[in-house]
Each structure stands twice: as C-alpha cells, then as structure tokens.
PDB file of N, H, CA, C and O in Angstrom:
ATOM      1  N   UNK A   1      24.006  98.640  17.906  1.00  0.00           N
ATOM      2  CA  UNK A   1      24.163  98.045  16.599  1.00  0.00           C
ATOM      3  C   UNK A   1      23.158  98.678  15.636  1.00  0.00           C
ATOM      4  O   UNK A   1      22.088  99.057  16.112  1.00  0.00           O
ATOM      5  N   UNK A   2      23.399  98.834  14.302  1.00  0.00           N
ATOM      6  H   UNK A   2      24.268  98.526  13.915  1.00  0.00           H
ATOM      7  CA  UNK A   2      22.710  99.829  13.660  1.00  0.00           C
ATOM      8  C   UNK A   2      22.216  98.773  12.328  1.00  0.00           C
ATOM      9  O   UNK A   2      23.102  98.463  11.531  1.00  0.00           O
ATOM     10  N   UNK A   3      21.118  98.354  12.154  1.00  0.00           N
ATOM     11  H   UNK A   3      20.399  98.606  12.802  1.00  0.00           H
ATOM     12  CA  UNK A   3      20.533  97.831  11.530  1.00  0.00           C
ATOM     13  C   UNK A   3      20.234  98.343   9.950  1.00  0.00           C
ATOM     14  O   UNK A   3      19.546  99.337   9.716  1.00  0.00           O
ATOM     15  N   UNK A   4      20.873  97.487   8.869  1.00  0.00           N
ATOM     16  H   UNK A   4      21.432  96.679   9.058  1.00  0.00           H
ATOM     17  CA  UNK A   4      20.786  98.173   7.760  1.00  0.00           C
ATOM     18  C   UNK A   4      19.501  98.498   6.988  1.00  0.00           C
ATOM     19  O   UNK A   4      18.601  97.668   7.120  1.00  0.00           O
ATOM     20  N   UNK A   5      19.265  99.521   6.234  1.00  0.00           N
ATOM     21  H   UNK A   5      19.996 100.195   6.127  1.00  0.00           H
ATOM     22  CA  UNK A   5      17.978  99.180   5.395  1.00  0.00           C
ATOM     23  C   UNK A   5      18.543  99.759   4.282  1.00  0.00           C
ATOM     24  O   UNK A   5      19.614 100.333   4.083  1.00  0.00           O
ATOM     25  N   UNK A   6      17.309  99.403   3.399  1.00  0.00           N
ATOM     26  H   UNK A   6      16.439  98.936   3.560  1.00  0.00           H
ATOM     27  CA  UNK A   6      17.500  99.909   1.576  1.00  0.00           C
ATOM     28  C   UNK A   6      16.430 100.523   1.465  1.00  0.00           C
ATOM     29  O   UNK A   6      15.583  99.824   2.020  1.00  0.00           O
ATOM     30  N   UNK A   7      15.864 101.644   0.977  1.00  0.00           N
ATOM     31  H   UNK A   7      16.553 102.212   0.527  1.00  0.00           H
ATOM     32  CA  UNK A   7      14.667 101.814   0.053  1.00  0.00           C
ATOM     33  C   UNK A   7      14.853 101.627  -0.572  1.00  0.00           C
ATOM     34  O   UNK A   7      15.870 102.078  -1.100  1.00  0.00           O
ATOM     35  N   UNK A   8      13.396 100.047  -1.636  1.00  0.00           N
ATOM     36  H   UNK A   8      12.571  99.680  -1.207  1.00  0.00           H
ATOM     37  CA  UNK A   8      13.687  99.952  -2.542  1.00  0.00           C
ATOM     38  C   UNK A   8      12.678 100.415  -3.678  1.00  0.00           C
ATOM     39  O   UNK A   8      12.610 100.002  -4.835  1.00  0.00           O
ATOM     40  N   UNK A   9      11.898 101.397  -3.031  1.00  0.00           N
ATOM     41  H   UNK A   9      11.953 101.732  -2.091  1.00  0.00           H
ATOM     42  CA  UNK A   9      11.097 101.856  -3.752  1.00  0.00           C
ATOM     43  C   UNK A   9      10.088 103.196  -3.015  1.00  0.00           C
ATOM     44  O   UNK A   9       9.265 102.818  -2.181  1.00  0.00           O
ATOM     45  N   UNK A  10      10.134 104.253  -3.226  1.00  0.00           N
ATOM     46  H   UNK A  10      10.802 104.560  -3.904  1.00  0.00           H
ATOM     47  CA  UNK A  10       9.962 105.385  -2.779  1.00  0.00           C
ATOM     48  C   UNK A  10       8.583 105.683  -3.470  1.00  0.00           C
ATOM     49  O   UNK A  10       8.441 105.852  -4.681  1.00  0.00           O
ATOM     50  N   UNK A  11       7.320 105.734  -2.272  1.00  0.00           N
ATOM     51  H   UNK A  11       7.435 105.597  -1.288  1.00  0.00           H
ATOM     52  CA  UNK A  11       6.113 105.881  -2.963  1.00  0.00           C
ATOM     53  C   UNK A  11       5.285 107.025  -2.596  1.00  0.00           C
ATOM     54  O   UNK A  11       4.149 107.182  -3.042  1.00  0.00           O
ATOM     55  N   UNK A  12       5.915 107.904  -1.697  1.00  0.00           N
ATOM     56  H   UNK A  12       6.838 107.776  -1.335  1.00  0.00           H
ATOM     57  CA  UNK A  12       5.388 109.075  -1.107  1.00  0.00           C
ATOM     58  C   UNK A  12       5.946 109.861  -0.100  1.00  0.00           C
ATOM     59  O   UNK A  12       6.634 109.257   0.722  1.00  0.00           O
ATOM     60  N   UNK A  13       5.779 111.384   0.067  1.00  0.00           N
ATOM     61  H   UNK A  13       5.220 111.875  -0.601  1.00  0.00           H
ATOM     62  CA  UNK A  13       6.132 111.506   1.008  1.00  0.00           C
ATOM     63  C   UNK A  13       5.269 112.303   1.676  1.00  0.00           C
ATOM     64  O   UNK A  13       5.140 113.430   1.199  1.00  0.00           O
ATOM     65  N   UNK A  14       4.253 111.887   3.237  1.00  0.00           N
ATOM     66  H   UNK A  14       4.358 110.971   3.625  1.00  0.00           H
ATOM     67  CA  UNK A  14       3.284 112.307   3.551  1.00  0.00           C
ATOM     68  C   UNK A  14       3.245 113.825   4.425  1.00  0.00           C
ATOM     69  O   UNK A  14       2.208 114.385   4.781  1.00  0.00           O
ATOM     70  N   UNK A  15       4.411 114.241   4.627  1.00  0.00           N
ATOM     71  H   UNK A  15       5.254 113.786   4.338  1.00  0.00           H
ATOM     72  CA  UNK A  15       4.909 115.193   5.374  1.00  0.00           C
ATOM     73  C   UNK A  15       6.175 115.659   6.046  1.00  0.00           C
ATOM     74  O   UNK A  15       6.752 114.709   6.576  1.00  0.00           O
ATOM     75  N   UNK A  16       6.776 116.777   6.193  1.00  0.00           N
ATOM     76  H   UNK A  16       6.307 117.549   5.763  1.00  0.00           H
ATOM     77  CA  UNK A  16       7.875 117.549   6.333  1.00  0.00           C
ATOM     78  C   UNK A  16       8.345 118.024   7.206  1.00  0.00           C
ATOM     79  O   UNK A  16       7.695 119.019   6.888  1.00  0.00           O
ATOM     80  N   UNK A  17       8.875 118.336   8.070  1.00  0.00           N
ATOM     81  H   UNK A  17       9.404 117.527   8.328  1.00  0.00           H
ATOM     82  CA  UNK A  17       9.185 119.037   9.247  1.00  0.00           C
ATOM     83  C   UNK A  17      10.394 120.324   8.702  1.00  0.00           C
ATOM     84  O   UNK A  17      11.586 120.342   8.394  1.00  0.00           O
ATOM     85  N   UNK A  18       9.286 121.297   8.807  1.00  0.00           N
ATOM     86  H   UNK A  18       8.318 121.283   9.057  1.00  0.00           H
ATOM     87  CA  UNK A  18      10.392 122.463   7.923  1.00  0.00           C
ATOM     88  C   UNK A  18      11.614 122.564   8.778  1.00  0.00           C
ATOM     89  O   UNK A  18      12.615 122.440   8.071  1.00  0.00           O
ATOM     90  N   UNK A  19      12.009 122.810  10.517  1.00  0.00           N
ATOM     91  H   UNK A  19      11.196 122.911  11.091  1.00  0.00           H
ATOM     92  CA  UNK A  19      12.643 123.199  11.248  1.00  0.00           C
ATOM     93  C   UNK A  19      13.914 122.054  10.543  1.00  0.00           C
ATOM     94  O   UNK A  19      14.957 122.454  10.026  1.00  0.00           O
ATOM     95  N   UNK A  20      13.602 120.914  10.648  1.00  0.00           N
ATOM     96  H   UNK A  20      12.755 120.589  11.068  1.00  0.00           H
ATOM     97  CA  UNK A  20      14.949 120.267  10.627  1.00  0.00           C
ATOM     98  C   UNK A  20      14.888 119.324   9.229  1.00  0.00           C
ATOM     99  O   UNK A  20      15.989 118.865   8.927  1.00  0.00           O
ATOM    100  N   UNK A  21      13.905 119.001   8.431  1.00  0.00           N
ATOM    101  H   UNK A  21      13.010 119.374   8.677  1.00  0.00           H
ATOM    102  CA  UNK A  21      13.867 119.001   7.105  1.00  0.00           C
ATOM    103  C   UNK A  21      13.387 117.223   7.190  1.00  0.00           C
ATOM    104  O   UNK A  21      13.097 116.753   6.090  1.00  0.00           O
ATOM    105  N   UNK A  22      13.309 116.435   8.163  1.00  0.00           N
ATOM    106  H   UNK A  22      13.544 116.817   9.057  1.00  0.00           H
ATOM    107  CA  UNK A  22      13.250 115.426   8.090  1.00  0.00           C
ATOM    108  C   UNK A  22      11.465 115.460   7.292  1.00  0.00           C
ATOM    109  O   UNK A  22      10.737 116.453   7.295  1.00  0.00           O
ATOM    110  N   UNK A  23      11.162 114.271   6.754  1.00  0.00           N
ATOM    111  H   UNK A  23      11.754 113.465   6.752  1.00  0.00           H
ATOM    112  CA  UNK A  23      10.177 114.166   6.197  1.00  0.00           C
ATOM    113  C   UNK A  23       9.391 112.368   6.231  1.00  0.00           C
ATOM    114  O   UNK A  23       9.889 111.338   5.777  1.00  0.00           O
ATOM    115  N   UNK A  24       8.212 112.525   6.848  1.00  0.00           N
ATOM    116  H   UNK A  24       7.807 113.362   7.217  1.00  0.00           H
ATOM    117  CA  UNK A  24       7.415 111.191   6.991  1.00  0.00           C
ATOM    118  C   UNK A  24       6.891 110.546   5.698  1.00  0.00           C
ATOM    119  O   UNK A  24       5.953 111.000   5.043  1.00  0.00           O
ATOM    120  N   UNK A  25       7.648 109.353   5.374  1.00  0.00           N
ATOM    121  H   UNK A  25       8.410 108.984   5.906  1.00  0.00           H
ATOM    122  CA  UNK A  25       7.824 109.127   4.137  1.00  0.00           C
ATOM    123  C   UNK A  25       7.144 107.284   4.097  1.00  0.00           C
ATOM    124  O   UNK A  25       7.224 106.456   5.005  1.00  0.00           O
ATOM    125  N   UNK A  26       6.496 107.113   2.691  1.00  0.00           N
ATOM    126  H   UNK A  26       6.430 107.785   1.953  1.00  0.00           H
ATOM    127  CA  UNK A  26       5.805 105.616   2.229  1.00  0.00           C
ATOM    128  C   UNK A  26       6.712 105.092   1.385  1.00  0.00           C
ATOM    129  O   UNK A  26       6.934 105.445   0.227  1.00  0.00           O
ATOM    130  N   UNK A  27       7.109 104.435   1.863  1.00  0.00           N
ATOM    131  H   UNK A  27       6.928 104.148   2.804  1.00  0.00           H
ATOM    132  CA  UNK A  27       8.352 103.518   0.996  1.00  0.00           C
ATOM    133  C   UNK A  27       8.130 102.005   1.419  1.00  0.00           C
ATOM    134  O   UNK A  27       7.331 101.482   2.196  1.00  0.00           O
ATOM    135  N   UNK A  28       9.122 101.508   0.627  1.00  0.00           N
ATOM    136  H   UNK A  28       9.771 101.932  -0.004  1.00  0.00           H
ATOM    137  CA  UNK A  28       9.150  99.886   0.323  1.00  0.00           C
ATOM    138  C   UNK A  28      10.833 100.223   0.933  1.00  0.00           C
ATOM    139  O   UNK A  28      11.713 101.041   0.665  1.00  0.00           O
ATOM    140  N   UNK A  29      10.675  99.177   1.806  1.00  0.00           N
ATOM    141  H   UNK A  29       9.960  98.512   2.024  1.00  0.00           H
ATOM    142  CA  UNK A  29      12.161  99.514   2.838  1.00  0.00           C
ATOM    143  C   UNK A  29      12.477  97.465   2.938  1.00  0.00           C
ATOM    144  O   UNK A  29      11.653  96.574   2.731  1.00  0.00           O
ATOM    145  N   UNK A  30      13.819  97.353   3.290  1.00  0.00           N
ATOM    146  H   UNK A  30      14.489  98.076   3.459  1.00  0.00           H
ATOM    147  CA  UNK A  30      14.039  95.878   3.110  1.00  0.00           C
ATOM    148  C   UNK A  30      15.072  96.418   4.318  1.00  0.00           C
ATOM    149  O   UNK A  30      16.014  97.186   4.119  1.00  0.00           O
ATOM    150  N   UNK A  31      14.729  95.906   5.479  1.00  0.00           N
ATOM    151  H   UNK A  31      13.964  95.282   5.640  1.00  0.00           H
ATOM    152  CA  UNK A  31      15.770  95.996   6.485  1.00  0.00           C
ATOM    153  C   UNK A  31      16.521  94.791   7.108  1.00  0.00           C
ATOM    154  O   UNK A  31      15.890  93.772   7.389  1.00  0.00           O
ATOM    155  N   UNK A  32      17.504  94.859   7.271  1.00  0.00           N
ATOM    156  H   UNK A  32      18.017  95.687   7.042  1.00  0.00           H
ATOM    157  CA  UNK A  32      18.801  93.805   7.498  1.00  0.00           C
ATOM    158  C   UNK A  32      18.531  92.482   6.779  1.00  0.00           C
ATOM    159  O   UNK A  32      18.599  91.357   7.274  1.00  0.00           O
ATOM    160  N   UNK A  33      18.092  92.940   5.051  1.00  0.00           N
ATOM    161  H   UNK A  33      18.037  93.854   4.649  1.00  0.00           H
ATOM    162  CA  UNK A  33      18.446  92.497   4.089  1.00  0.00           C
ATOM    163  C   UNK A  33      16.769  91.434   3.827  1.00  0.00           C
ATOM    164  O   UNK A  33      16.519  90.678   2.889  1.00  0.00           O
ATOM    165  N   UNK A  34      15.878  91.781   5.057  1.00  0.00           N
ATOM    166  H   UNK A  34      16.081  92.395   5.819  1.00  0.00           H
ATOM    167  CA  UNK A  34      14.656  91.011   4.920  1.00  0.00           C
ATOM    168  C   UNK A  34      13.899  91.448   3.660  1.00  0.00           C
ATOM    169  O   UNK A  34      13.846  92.661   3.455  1.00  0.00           O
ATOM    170  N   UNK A  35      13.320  90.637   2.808  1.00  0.00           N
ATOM    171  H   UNK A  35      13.363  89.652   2.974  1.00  0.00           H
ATOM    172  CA  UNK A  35      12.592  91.205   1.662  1.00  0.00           C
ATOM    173  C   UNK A  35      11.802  92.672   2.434  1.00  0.00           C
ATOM    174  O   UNK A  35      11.555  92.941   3.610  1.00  0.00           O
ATOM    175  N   UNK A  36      11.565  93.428   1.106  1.00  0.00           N
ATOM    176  H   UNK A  36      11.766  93.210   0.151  1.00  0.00           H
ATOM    177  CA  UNK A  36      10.648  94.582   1.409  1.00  0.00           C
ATOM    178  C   UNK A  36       9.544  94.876   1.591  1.00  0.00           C
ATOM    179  O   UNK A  36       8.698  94.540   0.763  1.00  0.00           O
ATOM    180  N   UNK A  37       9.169  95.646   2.811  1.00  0.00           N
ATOM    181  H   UNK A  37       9.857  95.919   3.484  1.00  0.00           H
ATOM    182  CA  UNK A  37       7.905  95.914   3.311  1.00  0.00           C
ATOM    183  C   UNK A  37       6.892  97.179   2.872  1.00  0.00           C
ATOM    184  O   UNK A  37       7.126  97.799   1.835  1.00  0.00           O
ATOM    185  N   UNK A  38       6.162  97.397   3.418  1.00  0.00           N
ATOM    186  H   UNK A  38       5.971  96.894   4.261  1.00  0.00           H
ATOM    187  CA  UNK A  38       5.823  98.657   3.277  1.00  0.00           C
ATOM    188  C   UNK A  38       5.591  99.694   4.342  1.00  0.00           C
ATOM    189  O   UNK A  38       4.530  99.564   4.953  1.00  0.00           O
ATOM    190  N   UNK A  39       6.291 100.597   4.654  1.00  0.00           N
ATOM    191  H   UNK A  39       7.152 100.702   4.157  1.00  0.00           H
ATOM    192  CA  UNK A  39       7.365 101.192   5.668  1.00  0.00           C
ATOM    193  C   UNK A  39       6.656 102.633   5.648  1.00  0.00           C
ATOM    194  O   UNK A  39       6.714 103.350   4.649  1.00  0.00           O
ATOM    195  N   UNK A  40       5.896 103.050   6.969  1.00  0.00           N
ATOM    196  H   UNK A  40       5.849 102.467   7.780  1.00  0.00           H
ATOM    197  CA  UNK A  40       6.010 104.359   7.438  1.00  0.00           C
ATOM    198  C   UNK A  40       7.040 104.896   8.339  1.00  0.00           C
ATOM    199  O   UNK A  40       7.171 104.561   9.516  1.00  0.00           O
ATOM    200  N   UNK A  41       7.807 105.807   7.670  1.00  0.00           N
ATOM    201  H   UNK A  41       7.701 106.079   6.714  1.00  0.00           H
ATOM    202  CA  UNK A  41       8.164 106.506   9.173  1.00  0.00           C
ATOM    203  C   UNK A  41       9.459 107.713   8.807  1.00  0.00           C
ATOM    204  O   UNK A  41       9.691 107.961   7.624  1.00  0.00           O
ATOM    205  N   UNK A  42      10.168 108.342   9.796  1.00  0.00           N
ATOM    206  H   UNK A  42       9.979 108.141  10.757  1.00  0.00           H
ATOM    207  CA  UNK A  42      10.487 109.663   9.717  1.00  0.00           C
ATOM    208  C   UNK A  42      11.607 109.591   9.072  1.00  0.00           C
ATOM    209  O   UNK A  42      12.328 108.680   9.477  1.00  0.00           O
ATOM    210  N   UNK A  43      12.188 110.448   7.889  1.00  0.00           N
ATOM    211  H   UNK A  43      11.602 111.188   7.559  1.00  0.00           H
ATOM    212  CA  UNK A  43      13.801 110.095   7.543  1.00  0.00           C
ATOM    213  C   UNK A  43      14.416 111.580   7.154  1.00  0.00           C
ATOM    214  O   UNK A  43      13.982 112.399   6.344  1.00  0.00           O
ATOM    215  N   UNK A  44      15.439 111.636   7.909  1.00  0.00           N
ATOM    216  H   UNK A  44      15.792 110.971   8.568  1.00  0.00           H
ATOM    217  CA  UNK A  44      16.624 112.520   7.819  1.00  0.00           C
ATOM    218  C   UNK A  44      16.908 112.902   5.909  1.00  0.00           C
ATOM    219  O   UNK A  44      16.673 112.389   4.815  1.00  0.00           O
ATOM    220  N   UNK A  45      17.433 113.905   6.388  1.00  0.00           N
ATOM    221  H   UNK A  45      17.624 114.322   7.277  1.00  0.00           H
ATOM    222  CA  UNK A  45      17.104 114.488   4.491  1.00  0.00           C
ATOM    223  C   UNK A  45      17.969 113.481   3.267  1.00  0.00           C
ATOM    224  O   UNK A  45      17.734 113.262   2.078  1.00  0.00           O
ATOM    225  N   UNK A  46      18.813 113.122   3.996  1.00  0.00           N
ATOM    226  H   UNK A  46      19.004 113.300   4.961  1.00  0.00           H
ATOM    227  CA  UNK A  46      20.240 112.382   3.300  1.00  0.00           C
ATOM    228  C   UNK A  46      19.471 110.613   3.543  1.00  0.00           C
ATOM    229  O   UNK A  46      19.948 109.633   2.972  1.00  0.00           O
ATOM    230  N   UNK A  47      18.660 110.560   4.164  1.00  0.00           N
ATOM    231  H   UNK A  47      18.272 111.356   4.628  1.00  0.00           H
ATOM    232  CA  UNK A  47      18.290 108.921   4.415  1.00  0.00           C
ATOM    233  C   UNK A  47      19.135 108.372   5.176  1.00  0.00           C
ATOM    234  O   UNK A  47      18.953 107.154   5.181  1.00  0.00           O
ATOM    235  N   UNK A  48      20.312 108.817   6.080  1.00  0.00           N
ATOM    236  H   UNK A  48      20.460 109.806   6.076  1.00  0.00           H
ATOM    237  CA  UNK A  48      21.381 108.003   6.708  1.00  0.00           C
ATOM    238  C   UNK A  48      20.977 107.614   8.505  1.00  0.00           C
ATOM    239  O   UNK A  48      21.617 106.993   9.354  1.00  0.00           O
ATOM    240  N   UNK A  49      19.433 108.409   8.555  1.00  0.00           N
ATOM    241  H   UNK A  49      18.914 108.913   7.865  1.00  0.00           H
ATOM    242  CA  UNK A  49      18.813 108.128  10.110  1.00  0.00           C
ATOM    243  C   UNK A  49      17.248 107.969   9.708  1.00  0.00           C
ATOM    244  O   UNK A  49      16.842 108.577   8.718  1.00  0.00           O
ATOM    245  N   UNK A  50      16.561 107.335  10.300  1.00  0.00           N
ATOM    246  H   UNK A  50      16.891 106.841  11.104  1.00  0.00           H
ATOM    247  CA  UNK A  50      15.698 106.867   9.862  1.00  0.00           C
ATOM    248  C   UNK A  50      15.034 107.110  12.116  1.00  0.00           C
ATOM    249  O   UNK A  50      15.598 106.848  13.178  1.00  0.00           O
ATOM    250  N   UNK A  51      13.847 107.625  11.805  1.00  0.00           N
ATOM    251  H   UNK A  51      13.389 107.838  10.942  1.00  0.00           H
ATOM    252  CA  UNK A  51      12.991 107.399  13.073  1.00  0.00           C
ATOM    253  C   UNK A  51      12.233 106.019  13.338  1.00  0.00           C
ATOM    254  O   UNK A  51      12.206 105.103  12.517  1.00  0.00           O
ATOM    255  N   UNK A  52      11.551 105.988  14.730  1.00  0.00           N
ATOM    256  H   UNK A  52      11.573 106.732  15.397  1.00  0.00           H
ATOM    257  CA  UNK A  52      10.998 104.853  14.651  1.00  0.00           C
ATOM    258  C   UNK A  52       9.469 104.670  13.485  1.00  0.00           C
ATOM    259  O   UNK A  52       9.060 105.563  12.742  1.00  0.00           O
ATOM    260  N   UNK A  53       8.999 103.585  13.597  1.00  0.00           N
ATOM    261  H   UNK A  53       9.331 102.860  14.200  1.00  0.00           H
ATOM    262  CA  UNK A  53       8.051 103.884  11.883  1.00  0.00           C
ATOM    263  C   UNK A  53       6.969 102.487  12.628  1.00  0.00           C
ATOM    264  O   UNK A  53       6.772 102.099  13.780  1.00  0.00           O
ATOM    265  N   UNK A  54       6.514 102.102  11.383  1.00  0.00           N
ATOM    266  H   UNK A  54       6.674 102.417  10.448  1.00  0.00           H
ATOM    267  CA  UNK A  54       5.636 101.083  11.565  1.00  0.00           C
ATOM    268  C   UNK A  54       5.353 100.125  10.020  1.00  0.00           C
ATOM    269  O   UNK A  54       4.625 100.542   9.119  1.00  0.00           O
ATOM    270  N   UNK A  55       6.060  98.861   9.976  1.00  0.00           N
ATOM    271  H   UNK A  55       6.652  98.522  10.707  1.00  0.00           H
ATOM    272  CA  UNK A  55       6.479  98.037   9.103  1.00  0.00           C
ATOM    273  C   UNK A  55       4.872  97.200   8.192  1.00  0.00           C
ATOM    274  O   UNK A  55       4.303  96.380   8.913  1.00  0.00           O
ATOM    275  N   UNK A  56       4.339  97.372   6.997  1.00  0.00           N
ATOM    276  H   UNK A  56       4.801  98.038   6.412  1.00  0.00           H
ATOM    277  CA  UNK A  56       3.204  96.594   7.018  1.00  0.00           C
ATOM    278  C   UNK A  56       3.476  95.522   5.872  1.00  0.00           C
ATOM    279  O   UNK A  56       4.321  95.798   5.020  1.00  0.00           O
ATOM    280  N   UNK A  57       2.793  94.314   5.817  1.00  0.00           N
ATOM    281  H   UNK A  57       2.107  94.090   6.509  1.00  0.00           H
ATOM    282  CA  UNK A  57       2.878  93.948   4.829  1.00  0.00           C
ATOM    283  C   UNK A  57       2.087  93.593   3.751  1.00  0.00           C
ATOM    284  O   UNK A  57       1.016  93.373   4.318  1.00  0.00           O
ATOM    285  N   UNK A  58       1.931  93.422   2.752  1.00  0.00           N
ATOM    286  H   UNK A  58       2.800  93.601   2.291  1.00  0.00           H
ATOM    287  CA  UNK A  58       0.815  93.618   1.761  1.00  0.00           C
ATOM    288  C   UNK A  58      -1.084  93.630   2.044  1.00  0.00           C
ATOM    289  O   UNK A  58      -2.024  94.398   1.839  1.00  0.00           O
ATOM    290  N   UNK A  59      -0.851  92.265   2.626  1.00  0.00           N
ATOM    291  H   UNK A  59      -0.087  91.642   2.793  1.00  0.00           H
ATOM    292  CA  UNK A  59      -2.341  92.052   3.629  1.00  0.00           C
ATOM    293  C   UNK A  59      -2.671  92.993   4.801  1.00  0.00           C
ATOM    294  O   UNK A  59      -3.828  93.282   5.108  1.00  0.00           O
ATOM    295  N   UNK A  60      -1.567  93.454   5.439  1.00  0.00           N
ATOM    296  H   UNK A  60      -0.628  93.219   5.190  1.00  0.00           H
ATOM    297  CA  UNK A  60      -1.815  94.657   6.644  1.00  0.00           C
ATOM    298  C   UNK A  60      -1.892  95.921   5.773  1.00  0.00           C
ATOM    299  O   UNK A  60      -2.564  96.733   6.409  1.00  0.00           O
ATOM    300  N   UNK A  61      -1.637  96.266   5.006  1.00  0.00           N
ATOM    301  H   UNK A  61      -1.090  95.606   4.490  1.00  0.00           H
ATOM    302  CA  UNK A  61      -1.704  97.697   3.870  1.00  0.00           C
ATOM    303  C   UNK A  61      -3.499  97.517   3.465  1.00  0.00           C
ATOM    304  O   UNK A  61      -4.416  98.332   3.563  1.00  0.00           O
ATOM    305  N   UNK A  62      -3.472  95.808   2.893  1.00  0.00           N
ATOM    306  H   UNK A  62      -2.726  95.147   2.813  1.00  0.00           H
ATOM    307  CA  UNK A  62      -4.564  96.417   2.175  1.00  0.00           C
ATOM    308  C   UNK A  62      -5.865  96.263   3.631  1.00  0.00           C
ATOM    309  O   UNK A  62      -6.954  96.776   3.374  1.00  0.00           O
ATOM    310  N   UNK A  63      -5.754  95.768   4.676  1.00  0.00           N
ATOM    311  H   UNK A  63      -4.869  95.351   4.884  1.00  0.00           H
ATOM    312  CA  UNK A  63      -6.522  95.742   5.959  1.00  0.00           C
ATOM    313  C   UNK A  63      -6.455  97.336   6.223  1.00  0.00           C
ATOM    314  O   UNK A  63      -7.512  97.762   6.687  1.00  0.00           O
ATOM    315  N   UNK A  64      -5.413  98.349   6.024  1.00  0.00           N
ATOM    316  H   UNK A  64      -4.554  98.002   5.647  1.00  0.00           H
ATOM    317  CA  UNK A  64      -5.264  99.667   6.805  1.00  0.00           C
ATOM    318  C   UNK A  64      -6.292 100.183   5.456  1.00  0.00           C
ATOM    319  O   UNK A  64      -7.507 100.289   5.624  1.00  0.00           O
ATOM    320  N   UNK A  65      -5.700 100.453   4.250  1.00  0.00           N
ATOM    321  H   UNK A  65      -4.713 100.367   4.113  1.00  0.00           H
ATOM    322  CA  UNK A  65      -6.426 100.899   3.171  1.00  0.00           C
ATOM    323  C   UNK A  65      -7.972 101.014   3.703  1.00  0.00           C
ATOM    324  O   UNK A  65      -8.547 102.026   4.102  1.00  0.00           O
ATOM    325  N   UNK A  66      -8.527  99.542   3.578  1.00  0.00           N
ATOM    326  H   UNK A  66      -8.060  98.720   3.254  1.00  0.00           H
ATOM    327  CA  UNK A  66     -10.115  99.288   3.957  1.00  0.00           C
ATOM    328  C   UNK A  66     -10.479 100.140   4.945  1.00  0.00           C
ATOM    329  O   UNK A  66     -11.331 101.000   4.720  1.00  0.00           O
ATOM    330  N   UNK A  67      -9.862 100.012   6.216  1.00  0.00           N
ATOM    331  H   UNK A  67      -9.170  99.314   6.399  1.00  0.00           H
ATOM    332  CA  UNK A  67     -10.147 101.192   7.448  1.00  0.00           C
ATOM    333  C   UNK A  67     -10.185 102.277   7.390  1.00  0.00           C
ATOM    334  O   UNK A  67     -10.855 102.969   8.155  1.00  0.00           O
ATOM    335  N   UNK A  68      -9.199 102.874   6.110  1.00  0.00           N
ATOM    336  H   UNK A  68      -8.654 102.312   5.488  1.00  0.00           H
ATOM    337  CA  UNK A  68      -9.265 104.180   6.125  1.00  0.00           C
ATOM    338  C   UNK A  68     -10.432 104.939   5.338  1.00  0.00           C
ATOM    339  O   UNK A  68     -11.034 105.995   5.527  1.00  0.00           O
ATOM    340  N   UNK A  69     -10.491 103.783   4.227  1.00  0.00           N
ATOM    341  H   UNK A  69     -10.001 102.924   4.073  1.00  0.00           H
ATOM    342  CA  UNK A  69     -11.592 103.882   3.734  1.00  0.00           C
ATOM    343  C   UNK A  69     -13.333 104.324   4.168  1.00  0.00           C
ATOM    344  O   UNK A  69     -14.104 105.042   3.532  1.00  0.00           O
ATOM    345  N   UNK A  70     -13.558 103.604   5.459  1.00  0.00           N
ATOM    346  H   UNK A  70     -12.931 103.021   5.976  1.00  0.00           H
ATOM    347  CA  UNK A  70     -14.510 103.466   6.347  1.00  0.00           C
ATOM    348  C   UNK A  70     -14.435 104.847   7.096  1.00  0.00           C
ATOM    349  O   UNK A  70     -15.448 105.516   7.299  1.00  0.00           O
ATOM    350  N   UNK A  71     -13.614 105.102   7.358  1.00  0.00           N
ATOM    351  H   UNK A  71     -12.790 104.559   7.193  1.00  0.00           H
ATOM    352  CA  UNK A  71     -13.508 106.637   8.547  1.00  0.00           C
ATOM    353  C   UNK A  71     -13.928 107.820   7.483  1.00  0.00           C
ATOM    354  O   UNK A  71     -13.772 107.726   6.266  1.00  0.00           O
ATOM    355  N   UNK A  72     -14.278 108.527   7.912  1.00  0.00           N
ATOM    356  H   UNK A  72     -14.404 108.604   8.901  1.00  0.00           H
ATOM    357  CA  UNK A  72     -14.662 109.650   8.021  1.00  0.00           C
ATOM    358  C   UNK A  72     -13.647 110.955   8.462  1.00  0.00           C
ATOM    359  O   UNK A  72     -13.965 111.713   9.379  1.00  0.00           O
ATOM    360  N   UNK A  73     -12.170 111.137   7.551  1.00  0.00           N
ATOM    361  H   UNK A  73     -11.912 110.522   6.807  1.00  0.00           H
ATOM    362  CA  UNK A  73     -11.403 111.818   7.103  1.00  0.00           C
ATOM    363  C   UNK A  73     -11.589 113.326   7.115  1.00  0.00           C
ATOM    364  O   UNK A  73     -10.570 113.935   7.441  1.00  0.00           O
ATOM    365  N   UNK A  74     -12.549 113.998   6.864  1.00  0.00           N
ATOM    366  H   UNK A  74     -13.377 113.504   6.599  1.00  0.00           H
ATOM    367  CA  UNK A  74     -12.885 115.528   6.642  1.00  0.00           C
ATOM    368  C   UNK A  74     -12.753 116.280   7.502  1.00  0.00           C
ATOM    369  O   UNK A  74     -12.799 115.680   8.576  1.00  0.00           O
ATOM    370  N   UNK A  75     -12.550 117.718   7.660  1.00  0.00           N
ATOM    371  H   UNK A  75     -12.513 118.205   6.788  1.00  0.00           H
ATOM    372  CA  UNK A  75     -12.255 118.144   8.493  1.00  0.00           C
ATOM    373  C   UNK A  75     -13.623 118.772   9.626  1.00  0.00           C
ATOM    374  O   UNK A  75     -13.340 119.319  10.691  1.00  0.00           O
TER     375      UNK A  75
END
C-alpha cells in the first residue's frame, strides 16, 4: 500500500546523487493527509518515489538545530 504525501513547502535541497538524479531534500511533507512535518529524506527527480527519511516536528527541529549548533562541523 503506498502511502500518500504532499510537499507543502520546499525549503532546501541538501544534496544530489548525480548517477541517478535523486536529491536529499528539507521540506514540509503532510503524509496520508496528517498535517505537515518537517521531512528529511531522498526524492526521485519527478517526486513520485520518495526514500526512507526521518519526520521532525517543530520542537524536534528546533532540539536538532541546538545540537547542531553545539558540534563542531569543520572539516
């Protein structure tokens, strides 16, 4: 069974996979019609397949934000 979603708001896209074009994308996604989240994860160029991802919601965004904040990012 194939579970619907919407993007309803497209806020980035963090990376590409040149070979097959799919791209790891930050969006506001509302799946099988649940209000919208804030949605990592892999999508087919057309949006009609979507990979597995990881769903957050406002309080878990701004909890990840803070963490990322804290790390030490550089190369």
């Amino acid at each position: 069974m194939r579970i619907e979603s919407e993007i309803t708001e497209c806020v980035a896209v963090l990376s590409m996979n040149e070979k097959t074009g799919w791209q790891k994308e930050l969006n506001y996604v509302s799946w099988g019609g649940d209000p919208p989240k804030l949605d990592i994860r892999d999508w087919a160029p057309d949006h009609e397949k979507a990979g597995r991802g990881a769903r957050l919601t406002k309080a878990e965004a701004k909890r990840l934000r803070e963490a990322l904040e804290e790390m030490d990012l550089e190369d």
